[in-house]
DRENPA-386291 format. One line per 2 residues: number of its first residue (from 1); their letters; for each residue y, z, x of C-alpha. Coordinates in Angstrom, 2 decimals. Each point is the difference from the previous one (the first is absolute). Layout:
N
NUM = a = Y:Z:X  ...
***
This chain:
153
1 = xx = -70.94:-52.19:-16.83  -1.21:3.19:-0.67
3 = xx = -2.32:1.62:-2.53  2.75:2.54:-1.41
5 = xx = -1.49:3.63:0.98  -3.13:-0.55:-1.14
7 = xx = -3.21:0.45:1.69  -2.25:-1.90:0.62
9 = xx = -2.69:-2.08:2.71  0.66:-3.42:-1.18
11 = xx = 3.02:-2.75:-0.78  0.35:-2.94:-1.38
13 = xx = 2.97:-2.52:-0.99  -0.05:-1.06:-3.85
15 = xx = 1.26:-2.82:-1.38  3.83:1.23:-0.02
17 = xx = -0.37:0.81:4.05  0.11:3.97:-0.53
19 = xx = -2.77:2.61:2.01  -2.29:0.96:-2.81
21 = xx = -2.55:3.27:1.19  -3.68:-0.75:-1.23
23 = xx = -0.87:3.40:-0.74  -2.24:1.11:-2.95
25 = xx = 2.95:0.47:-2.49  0.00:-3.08:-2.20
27 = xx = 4.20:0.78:-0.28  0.69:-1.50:3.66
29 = xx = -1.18:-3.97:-1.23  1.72:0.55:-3.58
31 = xx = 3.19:1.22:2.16  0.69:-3.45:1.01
33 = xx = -1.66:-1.74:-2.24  2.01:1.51:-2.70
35 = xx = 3.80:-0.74:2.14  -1.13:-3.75:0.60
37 = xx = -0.36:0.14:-4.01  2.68:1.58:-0.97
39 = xx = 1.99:-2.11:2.11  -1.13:-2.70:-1.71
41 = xx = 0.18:1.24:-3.70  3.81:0.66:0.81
43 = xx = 0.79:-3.62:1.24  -2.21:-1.82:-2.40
45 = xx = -1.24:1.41:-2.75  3.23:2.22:-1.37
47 = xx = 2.62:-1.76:-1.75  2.16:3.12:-0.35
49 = xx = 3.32:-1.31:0.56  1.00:3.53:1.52
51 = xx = -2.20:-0.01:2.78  2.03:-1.60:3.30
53 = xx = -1.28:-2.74:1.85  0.25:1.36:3.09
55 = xx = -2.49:2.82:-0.77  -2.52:1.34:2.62
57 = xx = -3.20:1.97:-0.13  0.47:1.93:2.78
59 = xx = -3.21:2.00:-0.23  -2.51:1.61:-2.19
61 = xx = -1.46:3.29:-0.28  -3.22:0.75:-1.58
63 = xx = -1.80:3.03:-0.99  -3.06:0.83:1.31
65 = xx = -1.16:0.26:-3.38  1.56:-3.64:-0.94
67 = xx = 1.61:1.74:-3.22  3.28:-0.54:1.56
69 = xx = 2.52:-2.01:2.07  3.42:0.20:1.38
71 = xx = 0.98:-3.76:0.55  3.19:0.27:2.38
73 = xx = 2.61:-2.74:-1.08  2.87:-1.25:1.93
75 = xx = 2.74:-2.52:-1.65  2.37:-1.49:1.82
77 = xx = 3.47:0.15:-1.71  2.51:1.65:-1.59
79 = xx = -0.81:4.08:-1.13  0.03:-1.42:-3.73
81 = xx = -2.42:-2.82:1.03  -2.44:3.18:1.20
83 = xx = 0.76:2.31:-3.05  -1.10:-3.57:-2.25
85 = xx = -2.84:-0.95:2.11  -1.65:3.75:-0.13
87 = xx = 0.47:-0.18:-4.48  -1.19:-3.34:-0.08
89 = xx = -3.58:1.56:2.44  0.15:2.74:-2.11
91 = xx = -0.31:-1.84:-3.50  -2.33:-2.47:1.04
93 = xx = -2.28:2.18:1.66  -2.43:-0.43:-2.97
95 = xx = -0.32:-3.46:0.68  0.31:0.12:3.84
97 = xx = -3.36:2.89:-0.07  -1.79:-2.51:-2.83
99 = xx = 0.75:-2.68:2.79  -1.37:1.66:2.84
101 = xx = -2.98:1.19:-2.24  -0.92:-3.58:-0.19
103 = xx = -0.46:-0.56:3.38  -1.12:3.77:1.67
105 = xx = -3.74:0.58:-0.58  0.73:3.90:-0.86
107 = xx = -1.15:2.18:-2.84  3.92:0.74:-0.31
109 = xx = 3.02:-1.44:0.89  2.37:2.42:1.60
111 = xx = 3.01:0.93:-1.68  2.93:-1.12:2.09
113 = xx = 2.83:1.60:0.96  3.62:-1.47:0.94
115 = xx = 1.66:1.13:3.02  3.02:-1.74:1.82
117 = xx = -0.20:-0.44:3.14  3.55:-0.88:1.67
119 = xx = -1.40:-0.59:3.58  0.13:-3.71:0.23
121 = xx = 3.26:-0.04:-1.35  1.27:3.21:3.15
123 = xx = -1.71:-2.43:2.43  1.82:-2.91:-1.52
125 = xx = 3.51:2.10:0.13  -0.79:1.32:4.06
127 = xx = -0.83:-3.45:1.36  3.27:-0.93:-1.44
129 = xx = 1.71:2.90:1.01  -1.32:-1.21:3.68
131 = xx = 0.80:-3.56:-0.20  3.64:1.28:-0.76
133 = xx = 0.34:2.10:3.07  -1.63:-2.60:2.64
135 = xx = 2.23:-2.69:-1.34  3.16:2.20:-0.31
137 = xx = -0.39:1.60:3.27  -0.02:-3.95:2.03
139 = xx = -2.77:1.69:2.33  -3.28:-1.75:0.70
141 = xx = -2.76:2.71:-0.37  -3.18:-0.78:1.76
143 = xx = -3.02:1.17:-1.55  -2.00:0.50:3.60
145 = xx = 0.79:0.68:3.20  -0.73:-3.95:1.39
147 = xx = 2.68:-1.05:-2.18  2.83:2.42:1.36
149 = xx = 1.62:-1.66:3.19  1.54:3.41:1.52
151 = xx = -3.84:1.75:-0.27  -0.73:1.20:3.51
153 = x = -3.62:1.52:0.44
***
């Protein structure tokens, strides 16, 4: 785990098992705060019918001066499945911020912005792209030395 760039003397693990810095910026705690949230706004409180199921909060970015967010959202499926997810986030992001208002203790909610984010589905698409080539190839590939017969030292 790591704590993203950002400096600081202390770490601790939140709730969703992420490095949080404690550092005198109140934007660090809202950080994940705010992603465990969202997370949950998107899988129980929307009924948006164009938002995927298999949608992700991959990771939140706050502004130091908590007037704004980038919320980085992954979907797995098809490109149209993406293109409906991100209108579906983008018209209920009244009701998403009123949502997250309810439960942040913050003079004001920051204003979220959408981003997809693609890299679960690339990691998705390589470990295939591996599994194909170890099982077309018929070679066993040992992952350390002990397990490769011919190793000599």
């Amino acid at each position: 785990m790591s704590t993203a760039g950002l400096d600081c003397d202390s770490t601790v693990i939140n709730t969703v098992n992420e490095a949080v810095c404690i550092i005198n910026t109140p934007a660090i705690p809202v950080l994940s705060f705010e992603r465990f949230r969202l997370s949950n706004i998107l899988h129980g409180g929307l009924k948006d019918p164009r938002i995927h199921p298999m949608t992700s909060v991959v990771k939140v970015d706050v502004a130091s001066d908590l007037k704004t967010a980038k919320a980085y959202i992954s979907v797995l499926g098809s490109d149209e499945d993406a293109r409906l997810t991100m209108e579906g986030l983008k018209s209920s992001a009244g009701f998403i911020r009123h949502s997250l208002a309810k439960n942040l203790n913050l003079r004001n909610t920051p204003e979220i912005e959408y981003i997809l984010d693609d890299s679960i589905a690339y990691g998705v698409r390589m470990t295939k792209l591996i599994d194909e080539v170890v099982g077309t190839d018929g070679i066993s590939h040992p992952s350390t030395p002990e397990e490769d017969e011919t190793y000599d030292d």
